[in-house]
N, CA and C of each residue as an Amber inpcrd file, in Angstrom:
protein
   198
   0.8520000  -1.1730000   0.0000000   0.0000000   0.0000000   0.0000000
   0.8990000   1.2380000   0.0000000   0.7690000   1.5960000  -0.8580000
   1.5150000   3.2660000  -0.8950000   0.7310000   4.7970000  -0.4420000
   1.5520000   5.5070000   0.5970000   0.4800000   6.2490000   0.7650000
   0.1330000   7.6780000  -0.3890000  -0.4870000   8.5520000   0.1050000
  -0.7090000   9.7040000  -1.4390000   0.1140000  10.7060000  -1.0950000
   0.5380000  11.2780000  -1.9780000   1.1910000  12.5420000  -1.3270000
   0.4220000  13.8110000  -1.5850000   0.5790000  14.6380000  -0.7250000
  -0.5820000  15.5870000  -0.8010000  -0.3520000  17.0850000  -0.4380000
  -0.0850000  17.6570000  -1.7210000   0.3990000  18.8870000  -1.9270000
  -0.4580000  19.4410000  -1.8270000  -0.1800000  20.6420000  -0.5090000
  -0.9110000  21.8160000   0.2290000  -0.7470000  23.1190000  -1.4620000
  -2.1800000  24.0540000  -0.7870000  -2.8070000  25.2160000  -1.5390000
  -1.2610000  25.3620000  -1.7460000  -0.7460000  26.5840000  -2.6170000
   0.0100000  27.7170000  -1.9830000  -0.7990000  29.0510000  -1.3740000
  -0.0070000  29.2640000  -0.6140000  -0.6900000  30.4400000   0.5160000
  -0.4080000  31.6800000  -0.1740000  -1.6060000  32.2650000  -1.1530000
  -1.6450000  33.9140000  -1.5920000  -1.0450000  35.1670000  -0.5540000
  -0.3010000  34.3840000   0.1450000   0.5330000  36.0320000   0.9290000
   0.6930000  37.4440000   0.6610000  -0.1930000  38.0370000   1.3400000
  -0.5960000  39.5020000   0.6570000  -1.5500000  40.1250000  -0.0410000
  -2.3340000  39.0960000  -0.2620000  -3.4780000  38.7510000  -1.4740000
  -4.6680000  39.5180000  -0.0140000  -5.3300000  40.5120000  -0.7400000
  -6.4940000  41.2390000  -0.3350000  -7.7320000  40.7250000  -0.2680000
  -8.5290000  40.0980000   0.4700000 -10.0790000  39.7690000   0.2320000
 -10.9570000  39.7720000   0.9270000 -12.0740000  39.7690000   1.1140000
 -13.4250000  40.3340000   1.7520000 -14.1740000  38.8360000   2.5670000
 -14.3040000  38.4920000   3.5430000 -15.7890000  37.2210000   3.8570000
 -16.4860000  37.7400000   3.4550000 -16.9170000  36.6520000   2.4240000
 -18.3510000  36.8760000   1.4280000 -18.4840000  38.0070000   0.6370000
 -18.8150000  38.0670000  -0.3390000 -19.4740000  39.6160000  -0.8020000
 -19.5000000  40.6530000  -0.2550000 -19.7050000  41.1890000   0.9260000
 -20.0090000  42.1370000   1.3130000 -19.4320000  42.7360000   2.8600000
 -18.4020000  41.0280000   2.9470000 -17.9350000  41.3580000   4.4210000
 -16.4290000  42.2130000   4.5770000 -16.1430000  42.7700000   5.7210000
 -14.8690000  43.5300000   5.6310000 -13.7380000  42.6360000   5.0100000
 -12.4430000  43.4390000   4.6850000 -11.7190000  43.3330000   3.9390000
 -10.4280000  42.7790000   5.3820000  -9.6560000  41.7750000   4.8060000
  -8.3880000  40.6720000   5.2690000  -7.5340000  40.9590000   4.3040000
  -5.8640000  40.7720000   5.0870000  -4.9380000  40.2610000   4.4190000
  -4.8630000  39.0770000   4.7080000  -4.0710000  38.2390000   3.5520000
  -3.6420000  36.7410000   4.2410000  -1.9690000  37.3430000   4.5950000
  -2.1000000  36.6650000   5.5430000  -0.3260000  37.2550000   6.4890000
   0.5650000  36.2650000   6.2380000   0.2100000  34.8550000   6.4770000
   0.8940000  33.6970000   6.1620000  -0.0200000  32.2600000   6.6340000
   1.1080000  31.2060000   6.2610000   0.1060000  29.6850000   7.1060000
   0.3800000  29.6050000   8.2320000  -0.5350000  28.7970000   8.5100000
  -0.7210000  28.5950000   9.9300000  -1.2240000  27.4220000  10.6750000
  -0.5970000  26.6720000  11.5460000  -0.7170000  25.6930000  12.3630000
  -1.9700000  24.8560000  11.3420000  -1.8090000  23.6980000  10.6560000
  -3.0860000  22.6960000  10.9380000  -3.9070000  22.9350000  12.0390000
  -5.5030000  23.1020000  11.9010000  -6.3100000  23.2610000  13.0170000
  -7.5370000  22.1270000  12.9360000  -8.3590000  21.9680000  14.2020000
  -9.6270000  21.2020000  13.3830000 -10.5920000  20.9830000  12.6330000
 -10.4910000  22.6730000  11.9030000 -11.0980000  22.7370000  10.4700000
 -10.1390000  22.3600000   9.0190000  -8.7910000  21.9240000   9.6100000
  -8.1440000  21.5330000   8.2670000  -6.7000000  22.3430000   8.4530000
  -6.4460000  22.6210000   7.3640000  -5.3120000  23.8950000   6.7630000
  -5.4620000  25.1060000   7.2760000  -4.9810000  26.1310000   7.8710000
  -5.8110000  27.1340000   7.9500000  -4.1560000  28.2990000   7.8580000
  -4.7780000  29.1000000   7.2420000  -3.9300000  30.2890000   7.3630000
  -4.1980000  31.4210000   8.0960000  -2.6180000  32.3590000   8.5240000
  -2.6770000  33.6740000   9.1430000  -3.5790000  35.1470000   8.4960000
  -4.7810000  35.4820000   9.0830000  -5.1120000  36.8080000   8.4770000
  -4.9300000  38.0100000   9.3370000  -5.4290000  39.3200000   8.5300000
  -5.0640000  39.9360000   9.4080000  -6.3900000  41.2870000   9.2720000
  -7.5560000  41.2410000   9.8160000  -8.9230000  41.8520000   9.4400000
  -8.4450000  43.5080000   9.6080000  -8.4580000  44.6090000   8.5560000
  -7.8730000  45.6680000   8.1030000  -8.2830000  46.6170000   8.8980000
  -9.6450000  46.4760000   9.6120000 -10.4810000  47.8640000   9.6090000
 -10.1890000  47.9730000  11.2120000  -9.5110000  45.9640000  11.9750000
  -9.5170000  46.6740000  13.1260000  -7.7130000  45.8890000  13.3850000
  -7.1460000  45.1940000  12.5860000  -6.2340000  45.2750000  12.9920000
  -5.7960000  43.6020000  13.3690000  -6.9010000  43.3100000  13.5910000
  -6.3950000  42.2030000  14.2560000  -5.9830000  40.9560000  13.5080000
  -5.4590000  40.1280000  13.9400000  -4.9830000  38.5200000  13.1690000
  -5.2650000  37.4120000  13.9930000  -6.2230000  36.2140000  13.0770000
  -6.3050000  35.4380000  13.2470000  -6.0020000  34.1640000  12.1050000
  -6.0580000  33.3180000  13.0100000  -6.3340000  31.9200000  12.2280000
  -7.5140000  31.4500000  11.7180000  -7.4150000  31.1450000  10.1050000
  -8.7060000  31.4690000   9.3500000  -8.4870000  30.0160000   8.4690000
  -9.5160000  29.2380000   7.9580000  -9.9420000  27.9830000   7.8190000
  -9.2560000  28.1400000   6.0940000  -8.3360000  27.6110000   5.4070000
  -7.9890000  28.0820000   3.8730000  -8.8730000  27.8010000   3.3820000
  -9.5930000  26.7180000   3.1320000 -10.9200000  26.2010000   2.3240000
 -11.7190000  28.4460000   2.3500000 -12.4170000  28.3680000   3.2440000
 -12.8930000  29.5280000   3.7350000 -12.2330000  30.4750000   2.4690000
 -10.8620000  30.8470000   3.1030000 -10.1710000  31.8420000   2.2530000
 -10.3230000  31.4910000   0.9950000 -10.4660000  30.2310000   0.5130000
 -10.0050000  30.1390000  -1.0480000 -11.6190000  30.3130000  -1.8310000
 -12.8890000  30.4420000  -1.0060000 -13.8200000  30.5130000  -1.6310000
 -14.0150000  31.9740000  -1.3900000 -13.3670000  33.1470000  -0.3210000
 -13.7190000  34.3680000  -0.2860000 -13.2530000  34.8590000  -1.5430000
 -13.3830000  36.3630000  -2.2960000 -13.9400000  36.9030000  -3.5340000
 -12.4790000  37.5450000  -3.1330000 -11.6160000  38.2170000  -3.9880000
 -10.3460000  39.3270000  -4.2820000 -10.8480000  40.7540000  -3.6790000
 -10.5750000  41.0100000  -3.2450000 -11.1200000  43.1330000  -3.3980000
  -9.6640000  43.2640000  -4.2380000 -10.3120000  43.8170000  -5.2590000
  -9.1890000  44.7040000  -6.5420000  -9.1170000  46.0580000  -5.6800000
């Protein structure tokens, strides 16, 4: 039995984007610890500053702000 190998996202570092349509605006800062939602990367929410650990699945379906 061989196992799979399993190449992680790459992490958009710097990359600007919003939760959902209409929600405030994140940087992605970097990755971050495996959590129990999966993969999750460093953000950093703009309007107040703060950084958390955010689910990548999540990030990779939130929208760009150009």
């Amino acid at each position: 039995m061989s196992a799979a190998l399993v190449i992680p996202e790459p992490v958009p570092i710097g990359t600007i984007k919003t939760f959902g349509d209409y929600g405030p605006m994140y940087e992605v800062v970097s990755p971050a610890p495996r959590g129990t939602k999966g993969e999750m990367v460093r953000i950093r929410v703009l309007f107040t500053n703060e950084e958390l650990d955010y689910p990548m699945a999540d990030m990779l379906a939130d929208p760009l702000k150009l």
